[in-house]
C-alpha positions in Angstrom: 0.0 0.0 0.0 1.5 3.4 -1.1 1.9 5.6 2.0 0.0 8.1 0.8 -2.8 5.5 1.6 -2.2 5.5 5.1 -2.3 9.6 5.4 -5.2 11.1 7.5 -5.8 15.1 8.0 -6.4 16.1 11.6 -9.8 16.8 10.8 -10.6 13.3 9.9 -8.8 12.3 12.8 -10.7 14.9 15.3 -14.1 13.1 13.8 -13.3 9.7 15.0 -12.6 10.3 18.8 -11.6 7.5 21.1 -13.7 5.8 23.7 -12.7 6.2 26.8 -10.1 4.4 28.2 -10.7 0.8 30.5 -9.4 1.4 34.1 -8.3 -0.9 36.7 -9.2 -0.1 40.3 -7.9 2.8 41.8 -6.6 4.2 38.5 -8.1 7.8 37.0 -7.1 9.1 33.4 -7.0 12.7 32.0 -5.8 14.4 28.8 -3.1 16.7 29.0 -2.4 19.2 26.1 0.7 20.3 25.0 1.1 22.4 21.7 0.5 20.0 18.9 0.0 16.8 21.2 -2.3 15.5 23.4 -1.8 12.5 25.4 -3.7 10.2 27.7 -2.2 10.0 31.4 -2.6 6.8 33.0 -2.5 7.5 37.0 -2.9 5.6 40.6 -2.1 8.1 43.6 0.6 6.3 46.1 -1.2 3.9 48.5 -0.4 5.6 52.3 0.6 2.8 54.2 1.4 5.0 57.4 0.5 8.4 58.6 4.6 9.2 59.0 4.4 8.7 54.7 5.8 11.4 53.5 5.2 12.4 49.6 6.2 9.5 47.1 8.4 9.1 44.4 7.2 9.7 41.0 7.3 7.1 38.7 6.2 7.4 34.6 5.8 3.9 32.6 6.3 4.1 28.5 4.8 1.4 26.8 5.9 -0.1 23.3 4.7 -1.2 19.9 1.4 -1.6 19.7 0.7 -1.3 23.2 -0.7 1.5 25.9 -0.4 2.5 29.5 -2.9 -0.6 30.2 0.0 -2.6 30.0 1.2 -1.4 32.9 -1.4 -1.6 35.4 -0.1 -4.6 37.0 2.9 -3.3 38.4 1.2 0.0 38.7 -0.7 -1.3 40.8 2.1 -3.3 42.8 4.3 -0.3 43.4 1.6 2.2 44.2 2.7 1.9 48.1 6.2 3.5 47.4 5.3 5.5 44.3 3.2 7.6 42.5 2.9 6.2 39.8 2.0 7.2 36.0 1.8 6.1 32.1 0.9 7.5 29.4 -0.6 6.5 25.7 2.2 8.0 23.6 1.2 10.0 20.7 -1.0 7.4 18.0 -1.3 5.0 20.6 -4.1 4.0 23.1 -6.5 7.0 23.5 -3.7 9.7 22.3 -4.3 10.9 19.0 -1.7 11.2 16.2 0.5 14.1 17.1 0.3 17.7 14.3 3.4 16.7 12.9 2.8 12.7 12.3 6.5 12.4 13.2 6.3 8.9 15.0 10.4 8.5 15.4 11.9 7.0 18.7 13.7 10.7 18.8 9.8 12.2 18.7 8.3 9.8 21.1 11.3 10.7 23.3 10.8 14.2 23.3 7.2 13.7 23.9 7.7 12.1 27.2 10.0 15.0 28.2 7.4 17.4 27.2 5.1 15.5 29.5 7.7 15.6 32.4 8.5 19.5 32.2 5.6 20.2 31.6 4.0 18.4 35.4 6.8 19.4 36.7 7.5 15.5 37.8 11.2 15.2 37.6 13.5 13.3 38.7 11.1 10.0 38.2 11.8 6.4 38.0 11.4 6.0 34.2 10.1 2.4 33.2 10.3 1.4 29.4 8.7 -1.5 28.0 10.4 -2.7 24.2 9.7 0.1 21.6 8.8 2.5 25.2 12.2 1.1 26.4 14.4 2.9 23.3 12.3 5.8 24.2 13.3 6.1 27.9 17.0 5.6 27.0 16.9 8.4 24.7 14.7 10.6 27.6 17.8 9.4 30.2 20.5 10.0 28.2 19.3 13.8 27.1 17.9 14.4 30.2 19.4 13.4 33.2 17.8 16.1 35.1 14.5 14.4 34.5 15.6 10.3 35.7 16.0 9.1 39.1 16.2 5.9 37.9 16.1 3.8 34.2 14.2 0.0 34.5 13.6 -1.3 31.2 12.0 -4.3 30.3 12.9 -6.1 27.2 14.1 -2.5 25.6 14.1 -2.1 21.8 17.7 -2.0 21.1 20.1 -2.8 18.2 20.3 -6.0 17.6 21.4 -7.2 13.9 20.6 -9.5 13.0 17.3 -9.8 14.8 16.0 -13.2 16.1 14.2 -14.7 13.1 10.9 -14.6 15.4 11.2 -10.9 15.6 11.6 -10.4 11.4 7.5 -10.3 10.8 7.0 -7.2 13.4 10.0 -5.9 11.2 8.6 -6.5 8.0 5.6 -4.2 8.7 7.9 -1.1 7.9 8.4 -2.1 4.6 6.3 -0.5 2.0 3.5 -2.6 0.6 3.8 -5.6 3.6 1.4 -3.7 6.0 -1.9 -4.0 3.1 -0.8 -7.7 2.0 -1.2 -8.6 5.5 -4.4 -6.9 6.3 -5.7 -8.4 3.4 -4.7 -11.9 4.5 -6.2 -11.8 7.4 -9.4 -9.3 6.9 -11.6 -12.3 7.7 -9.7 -13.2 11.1 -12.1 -12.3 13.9 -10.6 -9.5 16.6 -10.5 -12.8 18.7 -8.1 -14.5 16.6 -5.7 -11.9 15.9 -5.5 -11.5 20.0 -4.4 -15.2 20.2 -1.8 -13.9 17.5 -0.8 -10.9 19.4 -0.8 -12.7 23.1 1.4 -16.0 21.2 3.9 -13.8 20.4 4.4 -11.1 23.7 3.3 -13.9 26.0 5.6 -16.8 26.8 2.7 -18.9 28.0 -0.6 -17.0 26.3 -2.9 -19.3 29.1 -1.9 -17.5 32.2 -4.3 -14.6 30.5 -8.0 -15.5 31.4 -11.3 -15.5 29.5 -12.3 -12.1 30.6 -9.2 -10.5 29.7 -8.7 -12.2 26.1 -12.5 -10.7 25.8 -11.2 -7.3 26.8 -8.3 -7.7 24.9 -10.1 -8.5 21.6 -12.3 -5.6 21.9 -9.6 -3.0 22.7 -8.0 -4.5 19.1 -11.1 -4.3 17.2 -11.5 -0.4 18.8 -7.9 0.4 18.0 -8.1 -1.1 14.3 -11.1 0.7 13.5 -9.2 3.7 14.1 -8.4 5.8 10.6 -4.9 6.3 11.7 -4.1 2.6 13.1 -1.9 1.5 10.4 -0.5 4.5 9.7 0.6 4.5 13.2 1.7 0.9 13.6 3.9 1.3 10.1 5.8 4.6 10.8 6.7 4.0 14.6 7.9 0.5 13.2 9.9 2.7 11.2 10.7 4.6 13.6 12.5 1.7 15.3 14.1 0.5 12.2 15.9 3.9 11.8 16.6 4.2 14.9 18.8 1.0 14.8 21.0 2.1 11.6 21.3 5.3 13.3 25.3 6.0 14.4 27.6 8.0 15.9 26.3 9.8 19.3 22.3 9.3 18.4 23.5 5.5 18.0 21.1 3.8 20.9 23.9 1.8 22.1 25.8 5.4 22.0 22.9 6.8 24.3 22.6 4.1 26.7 26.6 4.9 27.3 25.7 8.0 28.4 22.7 7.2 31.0 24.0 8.3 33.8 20.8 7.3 36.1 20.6 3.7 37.6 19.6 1.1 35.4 17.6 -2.0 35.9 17.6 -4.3 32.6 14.7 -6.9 32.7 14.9 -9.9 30.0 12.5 -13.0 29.5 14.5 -15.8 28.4 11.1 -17.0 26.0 10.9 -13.8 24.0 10.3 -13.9 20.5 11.0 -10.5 20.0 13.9 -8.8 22.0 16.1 -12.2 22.3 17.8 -13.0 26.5 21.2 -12.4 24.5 21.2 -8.9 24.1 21.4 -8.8 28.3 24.7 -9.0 28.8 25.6 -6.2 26.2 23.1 -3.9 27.8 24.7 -4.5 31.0 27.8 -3.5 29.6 26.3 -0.4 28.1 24.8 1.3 31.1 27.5 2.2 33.3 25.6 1.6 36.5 22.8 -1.8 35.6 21.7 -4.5 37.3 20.1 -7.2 35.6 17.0 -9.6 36.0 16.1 -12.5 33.6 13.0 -14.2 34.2 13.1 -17.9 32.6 9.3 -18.2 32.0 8.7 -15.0 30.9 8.2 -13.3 26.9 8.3 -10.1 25.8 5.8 -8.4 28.7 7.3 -9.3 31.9 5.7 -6.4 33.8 2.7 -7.9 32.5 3.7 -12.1 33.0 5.5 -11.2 36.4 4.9 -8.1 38.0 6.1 -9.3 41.4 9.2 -10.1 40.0 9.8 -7.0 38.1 8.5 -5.7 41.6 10.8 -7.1 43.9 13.7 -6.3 41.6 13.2 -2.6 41.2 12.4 -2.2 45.4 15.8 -3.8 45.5 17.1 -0.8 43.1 16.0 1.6 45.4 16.9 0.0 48.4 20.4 -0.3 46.9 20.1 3.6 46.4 19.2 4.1 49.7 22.0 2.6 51.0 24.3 4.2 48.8 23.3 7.6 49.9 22.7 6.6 53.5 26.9 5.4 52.9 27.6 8.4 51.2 26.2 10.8 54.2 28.0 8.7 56.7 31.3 8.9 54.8 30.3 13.2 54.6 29.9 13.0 58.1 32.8 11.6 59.4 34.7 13.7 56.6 32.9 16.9 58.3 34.1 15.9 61.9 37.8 14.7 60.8 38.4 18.4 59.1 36.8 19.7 61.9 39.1 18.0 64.7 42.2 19.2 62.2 40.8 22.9 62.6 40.6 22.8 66.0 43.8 20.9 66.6 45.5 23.5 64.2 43.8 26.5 66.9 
């Protein structure tokens, strides 16, 4: 299909709004507009667990490909005690419309996330990144460190060529012509079917997700297809990645993970099809300060598989933080009192 067939004007796009979003208990959503975007914010205020509380972290979760901040309700949910937590629907995606400018690039997505941050005044935050959401966060941390207090990404969308040959049908839908021989391969497929399709390939074992949810799930896809801009969407951010990885020299994404300066938690399932357990040990290598988790019998959505895991890891992050600067004080302190003695010794 010529790309000229995927092109929609805002005011079509304005005459089709979105219904409103599905939220889990305890979560709210609003729109927030920023000059020529306007993005769906995901939220669940911290859960008090004692009147001494004092305010909570914020956190802002990035979903990938295809996805939305649903897909991070789980461990929303989970770490709501010791964070505020947030995600939005980046622009195309969820209940976010296509931004003005239709640019759908890793570097735009980036930039709309920081947007979002300056713009709340949220920063420093604990940035989460799930695959495509996961090259956007690195490219948020790397330009602005101001804005991350720490970096945990879960299967992130990073270089790897060549890709794992389960990955190479995801990839094929940035290549002119693919995206309309496959929607008209499967235009009878029921929004059920192409769920099984979506949950076989993110899921490691597609069963753990119940009856209710695949229902949800199916009509969320049907909503989202029906969308004029849908495939215009899905092919230019897939794009977007693919440009992203031949990019090189210092907007290189192994380049910008080099430069993260914030704490970084790497999360891998050792059953994706998409982002292949390999690349872990050169990410680790990459971020100058990482930890890493791999989860055996997990896929491509471990915040979604095994949000206690992905949990317990990042509270061990920020216990390790803790300490640090809990270390860091001490050492201060007895530096303070040693200069101090020398003074008065010196008297």
């Amino acid at each position: 299909m010529p790309s000229t067939d995927y092109s929609r004007t805002a005011a079509t796009v304005a005459a089709v709004p979105p219904a409103g979003p599905v939220l889990a208990d305890g979560e709210t959503s609003r729109t927030v507009q920023l000059p020529g975007l306007s993005l769906l914010v995901r939220s669940r205020g911290h859960d008090r667990r004692a009147p001494a509380d004092g305010p909570a972290e914020p956190a802002m979760f990035v979903h990938g490909l295809g996805g939305s901040s649903q897909n991070w309700s789980a461990l929303m949910a989970s770490l709501a005690d010791i964070l505020d937590v947030q995600a939005l629907d980046l622009p195309g995606f969820g209940h976010s419309p296509p931004p003005d400018d239709g640019n759908y690039s890793i570097a735009a997505h980036a930039r709309a996330v920081v947007r979002l941050l300056d713009a709340g005044n949220r920063g420093p935050v604990h940035l989460f990144g799930n695959s495509m959401g996961g090259a956007v966060a690195v490219k948020v941390a790397a330009a602005r460190p101001d804005l991350v207090r720490t970096l945990t990404l879960v299967s992130p969308a990073l270089p790897e060529l060549p890709p794992q040959s389960t990955a190479l049908p995801t990839a094929l839908a940035a290549v002119p012509g693919m995206p309309a021989l496959y929607r008209r391969a499967t235009r009878e497929w029921p929004p059920e079917r192409r769920t099984q399709a979506l949950l076989s390939l993110c899921y490691a074992d597609p069963s753990v997700v119940g009856p209710a949810e695949r229902a949800a799930a199916a009509a969320e896809y049907r909503r989202r297809t029906e969308l004029p801009y849908f495939w215009d969407v899905t092919v230019r951010s897939t794009r977007g990645i693919v440009n992203a990885y031949t990019l090189g020299g210092q907007h290189a994404l192994w380049r910008q993970a080099e430069r993260v300066l914030a704490p970084a938690l790497l999360v891998y399932g050792v059953r994706d099809k998409l982002v292949s357990v390999r690349m872990a040990r050169r990410a680790c290598r990459a971020f100058h300060d990482s930890r890493l988790l791999t989860i055996p019998g997990s896929g491509h959505v471990a915040m979604m598989e095994h949000p206690r895991l992905v949990d317990r890891a990042f509270r061990d992050l920020r216990q390790e933080i803790a300490a640090r600067a809990r270390s860091a004080a001490a050492e201060g302190s007895v530096s303070a009192t040693a200069d101090m003695s020398t003074a008065a010794s010196g008297s």
